[in-house]
C-alpha positions as CSV (number, residue, x, y, z in Angstrom):
1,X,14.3,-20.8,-16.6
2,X,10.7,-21.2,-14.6
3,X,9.0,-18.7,-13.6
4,X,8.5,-18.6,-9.7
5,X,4.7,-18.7,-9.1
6,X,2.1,-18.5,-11.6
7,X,3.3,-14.8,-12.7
8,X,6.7,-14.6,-11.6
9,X,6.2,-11.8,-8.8
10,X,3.2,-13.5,-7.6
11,X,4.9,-11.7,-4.3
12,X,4.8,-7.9,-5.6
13,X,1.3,-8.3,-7.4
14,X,-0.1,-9.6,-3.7
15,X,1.7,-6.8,-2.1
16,X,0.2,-4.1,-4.5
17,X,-3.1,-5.5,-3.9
18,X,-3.4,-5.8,-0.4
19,X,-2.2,-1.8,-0.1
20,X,-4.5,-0.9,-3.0
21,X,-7.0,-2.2,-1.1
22,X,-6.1,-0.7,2.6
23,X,-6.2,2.7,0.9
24,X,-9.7,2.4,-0.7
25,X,-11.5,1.1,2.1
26,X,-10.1,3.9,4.4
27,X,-12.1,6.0,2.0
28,X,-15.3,4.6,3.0
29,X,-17.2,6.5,6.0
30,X,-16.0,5.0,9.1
31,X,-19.3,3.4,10.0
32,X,-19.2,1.5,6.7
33,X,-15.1,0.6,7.1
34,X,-14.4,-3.1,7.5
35,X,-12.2,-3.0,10.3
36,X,-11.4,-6.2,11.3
37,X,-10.7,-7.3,7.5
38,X,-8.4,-4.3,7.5
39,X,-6.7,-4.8,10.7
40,X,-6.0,-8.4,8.5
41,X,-5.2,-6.4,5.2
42,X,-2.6,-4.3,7.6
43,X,-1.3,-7.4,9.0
44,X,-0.7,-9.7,5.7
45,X,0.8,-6.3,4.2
46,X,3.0,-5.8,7.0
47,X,4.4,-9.8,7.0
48,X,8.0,-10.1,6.7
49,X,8.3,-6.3,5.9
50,X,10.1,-3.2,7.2
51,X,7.6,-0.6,8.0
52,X,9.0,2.0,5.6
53,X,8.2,-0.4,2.8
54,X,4.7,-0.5,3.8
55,X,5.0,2.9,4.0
56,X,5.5,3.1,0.7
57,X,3.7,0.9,-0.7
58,X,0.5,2.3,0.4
59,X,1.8,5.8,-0.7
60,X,2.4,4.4,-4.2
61,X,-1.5,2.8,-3.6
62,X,-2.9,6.6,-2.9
63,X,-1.1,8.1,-5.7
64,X,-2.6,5.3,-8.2
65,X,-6.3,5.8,-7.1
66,X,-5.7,9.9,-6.6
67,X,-3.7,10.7,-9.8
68,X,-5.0,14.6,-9.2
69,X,-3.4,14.7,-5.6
70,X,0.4,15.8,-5.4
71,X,2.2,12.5,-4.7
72,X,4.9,14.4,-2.3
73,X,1.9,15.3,-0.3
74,X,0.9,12.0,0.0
75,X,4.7,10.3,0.2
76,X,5.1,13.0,3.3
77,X,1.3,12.0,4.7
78,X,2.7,8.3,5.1
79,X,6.1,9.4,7.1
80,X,8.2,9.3,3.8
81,X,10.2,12.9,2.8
82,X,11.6,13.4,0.1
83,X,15.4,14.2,2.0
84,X,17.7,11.8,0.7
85,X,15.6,10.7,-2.4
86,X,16.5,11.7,-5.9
């Protein structure tokens, strides 16, 4: 069977990407922030999705690059509780 794309969740990859990369440049200091090019990071990540899946995707994006932090902190920082999970 072929694989759709060139890695066959071309899709997911993009989608981790683009949230990977919102987080980290909202670390910058605000006077060094791209804002227009995230305004268009926000924008390609939000295509075609429901908001709480952008939700969480960029709440899975802070836990990768802040392994210390407590991930419910950050799940309940982007709107998502933990109520009804698990």
């Amino acid at each position: 069977m072929p694989r759709k794309g060139v890695t066959g969740h071309d899709e997911w990859v993009v989608v981790e990407a683009l949230a990977t990369a919102f987080v980290a440049l909202q670390q910058l200091p605000e006077k060094h922030q791209p804002r227009a090019h995230m305004e268009d990071l926000r924008k390609l990540l939000a295509h075609g999705r429901e908001p709480a899946a952008v939700s969480l995707h960029l709440a899975q994006a802070k836990c990768r690059l802040f392994p210390a932090r407590d991930p419910l902190t950050i799940y309940e920082e982007y709107g998502i509780s933990s109520e009804g999970y698990g």
